[in-house]
N, C-alpha and C positions, 0 to 999 in steps of 0.2 A: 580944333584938330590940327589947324597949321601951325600954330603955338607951339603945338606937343610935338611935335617934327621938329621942330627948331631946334626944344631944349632937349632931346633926344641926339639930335646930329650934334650938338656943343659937347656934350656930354662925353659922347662916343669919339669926339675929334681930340678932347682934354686927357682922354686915358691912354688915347694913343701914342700923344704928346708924351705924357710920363712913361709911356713903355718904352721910350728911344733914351729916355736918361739910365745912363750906367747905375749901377748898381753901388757902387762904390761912392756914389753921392750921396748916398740912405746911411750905407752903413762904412763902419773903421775896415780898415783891411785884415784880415786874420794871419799870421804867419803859420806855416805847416813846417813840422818839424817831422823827417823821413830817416831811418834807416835802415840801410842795404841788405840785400840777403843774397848768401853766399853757402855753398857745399862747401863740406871737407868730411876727411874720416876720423874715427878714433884716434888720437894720438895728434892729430895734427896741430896747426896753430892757423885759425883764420883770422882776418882781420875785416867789418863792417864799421861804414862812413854815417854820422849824425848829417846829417844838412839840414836846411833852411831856405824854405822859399815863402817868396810873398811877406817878407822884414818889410812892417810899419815904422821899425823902429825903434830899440832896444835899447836901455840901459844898464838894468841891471837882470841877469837870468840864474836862477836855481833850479838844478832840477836832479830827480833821483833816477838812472838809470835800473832798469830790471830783467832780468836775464833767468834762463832755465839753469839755475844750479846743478840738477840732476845730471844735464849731458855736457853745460861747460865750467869752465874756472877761468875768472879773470888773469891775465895776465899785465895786461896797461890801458889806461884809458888817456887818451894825450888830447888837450884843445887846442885848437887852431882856428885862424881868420877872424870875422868879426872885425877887419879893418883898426885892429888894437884892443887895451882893453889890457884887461891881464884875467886868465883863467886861476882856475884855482879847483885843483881837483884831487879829494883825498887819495890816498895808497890805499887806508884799511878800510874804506868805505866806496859806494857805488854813486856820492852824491858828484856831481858839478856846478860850480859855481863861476862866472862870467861878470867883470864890471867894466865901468868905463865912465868916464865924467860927463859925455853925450850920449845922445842917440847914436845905434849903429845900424845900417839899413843895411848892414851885408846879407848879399844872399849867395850860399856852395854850400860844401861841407864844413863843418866847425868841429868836427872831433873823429878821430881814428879809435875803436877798440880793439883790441887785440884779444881774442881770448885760445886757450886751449881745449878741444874737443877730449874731454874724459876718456882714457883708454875701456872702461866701461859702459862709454856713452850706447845705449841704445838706437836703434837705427830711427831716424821720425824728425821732426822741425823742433828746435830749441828756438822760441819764441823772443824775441829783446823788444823792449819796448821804454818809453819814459814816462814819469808820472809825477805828480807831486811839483807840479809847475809854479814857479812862483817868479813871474818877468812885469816888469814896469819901465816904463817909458821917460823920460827924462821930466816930464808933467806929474810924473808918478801917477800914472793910470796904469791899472791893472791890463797885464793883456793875459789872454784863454787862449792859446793856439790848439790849431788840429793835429793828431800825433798818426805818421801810419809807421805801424812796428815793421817791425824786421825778422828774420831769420838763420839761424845755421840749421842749415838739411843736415842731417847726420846721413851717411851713407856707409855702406856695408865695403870695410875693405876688403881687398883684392885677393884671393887666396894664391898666396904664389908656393913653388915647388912642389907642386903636384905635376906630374906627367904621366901622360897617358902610353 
């Protein structure tokens, strides 16, 4: 019985042990890619920020921007940071493309989009998000990042010239 107490207390003292090691020891770091959400009205031009936090490590990044066609229309999509590197981002297309001869562990924003809220945009959240991920590491390991979307609020403009 005292045996069994023993390897019971080991047992119990070894898990505890492994509960105090970071998490980060188990597993790769994930980078999360975020962006902004911003109001505007019909007719306007807003502009939401791509960032990057928690960069492992990046060499080379593809990825296809996606957006509510119905309430916006691209206007410019621009890269930036990344500590170098040269972007590469079409006109007639919604992809981006990002290289660099190392790893880049930057972490901000990495791209401005610009778009136009439809003068027939209906009032509701025009959703932006990314997809179709395709980022490797200077080892060439695949990395999977977490994405949280974005938004343009469409908002009901102001009725002016009316007086009461």
């Amino acid at each position: 019985m005292k045996q069994s107490k023993r390897v019971f207390a080991m047992i119990m003292a070894l898990i505890m042990v492994i509960s105090l090691i970071p998490v980060s020891v188990f597993a790769a770091e994930v980078p999360t890619f975020s962006i902004s959400s911003v109001n505007g009205n019909p007719g306007d031009e807003v502009e939401v920020k791509v960032s990057i936090s928690n960069n492992p490590g990046i060499m080379v990044m593809n990825y296809k921007i996606v957006y509510d066609t119905t309430r916006l229309e691209r206007v410019e999509f621009t890269g930036y940071g990344m500590g170098g590197g040269v972007w590469t981002i079409g006109e007639n297309t919604d992809k981006a493309l990002w290289d660099d001869a190392t790893d880049s562990t930057f972490n901000g924003d990495i791209m401005t989009l610009k778009f136009k809220i439809k003068e027939n945009a209906p009032v509701g959240d025009a959703k932006i998000s990314i997809k179709d991920f395709d980022i490797v590491n200077e080892a060439d390991d695949e990395i999977i990042p977490n994405m949280v979307a974005g938004k343009v609020s469409v908002v009901a403009k102001p009725v002016t010239g009316i007086s009461l």
